[in-house]
Each structure stands twice: as C-alpha cells, then as structure tokens.
N, C-alpha and C positions, 0 to 999 in steps of 0.2 A: 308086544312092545311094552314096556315097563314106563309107568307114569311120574316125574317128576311133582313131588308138594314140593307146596311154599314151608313146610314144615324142614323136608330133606330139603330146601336150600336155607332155609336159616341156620338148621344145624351141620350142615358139610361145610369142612374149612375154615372151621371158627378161629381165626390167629388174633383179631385185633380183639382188645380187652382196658379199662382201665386198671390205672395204679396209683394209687394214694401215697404222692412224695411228703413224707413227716412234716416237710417245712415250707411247701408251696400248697400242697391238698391233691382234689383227685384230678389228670390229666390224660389223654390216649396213651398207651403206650408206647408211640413212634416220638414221643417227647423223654425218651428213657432208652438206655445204652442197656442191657443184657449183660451183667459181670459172673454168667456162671454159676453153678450151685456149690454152696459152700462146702468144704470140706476142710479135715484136719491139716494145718501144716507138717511138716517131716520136722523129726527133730532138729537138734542144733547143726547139725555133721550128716546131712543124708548123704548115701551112697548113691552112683548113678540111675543103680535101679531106683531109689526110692525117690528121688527127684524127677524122674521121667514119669513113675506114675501119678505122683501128685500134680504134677504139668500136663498132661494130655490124655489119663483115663480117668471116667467121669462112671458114677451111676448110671446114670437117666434112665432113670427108674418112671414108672407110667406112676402118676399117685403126686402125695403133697411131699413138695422140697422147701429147703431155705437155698434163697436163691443172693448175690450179690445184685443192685441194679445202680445206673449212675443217673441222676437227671440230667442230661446234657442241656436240654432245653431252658431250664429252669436255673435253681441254685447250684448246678454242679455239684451236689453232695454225694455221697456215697452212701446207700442203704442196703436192709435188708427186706425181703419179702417171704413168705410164705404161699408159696401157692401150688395149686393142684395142678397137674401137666396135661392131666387129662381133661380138665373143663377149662381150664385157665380162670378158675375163680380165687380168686386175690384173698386169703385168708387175714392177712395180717401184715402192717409194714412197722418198721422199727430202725432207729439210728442204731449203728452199731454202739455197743459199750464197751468200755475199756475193759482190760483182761481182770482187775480185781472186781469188776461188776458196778464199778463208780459212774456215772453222767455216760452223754454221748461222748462219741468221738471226733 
C-alpha cells in the first residue's frame, strides 16, 4: 500500500496562487476573473476560418504565458500577467500599454 507525505499533498492540486493587481497589490487569485492568454488579433477583415480560431483555439501550452486577468474584487481593471501554467508562479504583472507603447491603458 503506497504512503501519502505531507510533501505529496502540499504539492498535488496546487490551483490557488497570488496575483499582484498593479493598482490594488498582491491578493488570492479568487479576487481576479481569468481573461485568457493573450494572443494576436486577426486582421482588419478576418475570414470565418480566422475569427473562429482566434475565438475558441488557444495554445495552452504547459510553461510561462501572457495571460489577460480582470480584478473583479478590487479596481476592476484589466491587466496583464506572465505566468508559468506549470507551477502557477506569477512572473510578472503589467497594465496594458497602448499600441505606440505610451502609458497604461
């Protein structure tokens, strides 16, 4: 019969994590909405194929993504994250910047 550590249960099923909102600081993650990992928009004029894969096929790739996240809890703003999918350790958060690279958004 195979023996249960305190090591394999601190590490099986690791979901909950913080996230540092730019404008509130760091909070659980159940205080933050999930927006998705970022991807390219489709051009001006996508064709059906290229608006369905930009809408419903995703990487999700095991490793570190830019992620969108929203604070629901907090200021309601709209951020970015960097984080590893695999550890869920929070590399980096960030306002979005506008397209010439100017201020937040």
């Amino acid at each position: 019969m195979d023996t249960i550590t305190e090591t394999d249960v601190a590490s099986a099923g690791k979901v909950s994590f913080l996230l540092t909102c730019p404008n509130c600081g760091t909070r659980e993650v159940t205080d933050f909405g999930y927006g998705g990992e970022i991807s390219s928009r489709p051009r001006e004029r996508p064709t059906l194929k290229e608006l369905g894969e930009y809408n419903y096929f995703r990487r999700n790739r095991a490793g570190v993504q830019r992620e969108w996240w929203f604070h629901r809890s907090g200021c309601r703003a709209w951020f970015i994250a960097e984080r590893d999918t695999t550890t869920n350790e929070v590399l980096l958060t960030e306002l979005p910047r506008e397209p010439d690279g100017e201020g937040a958004a």
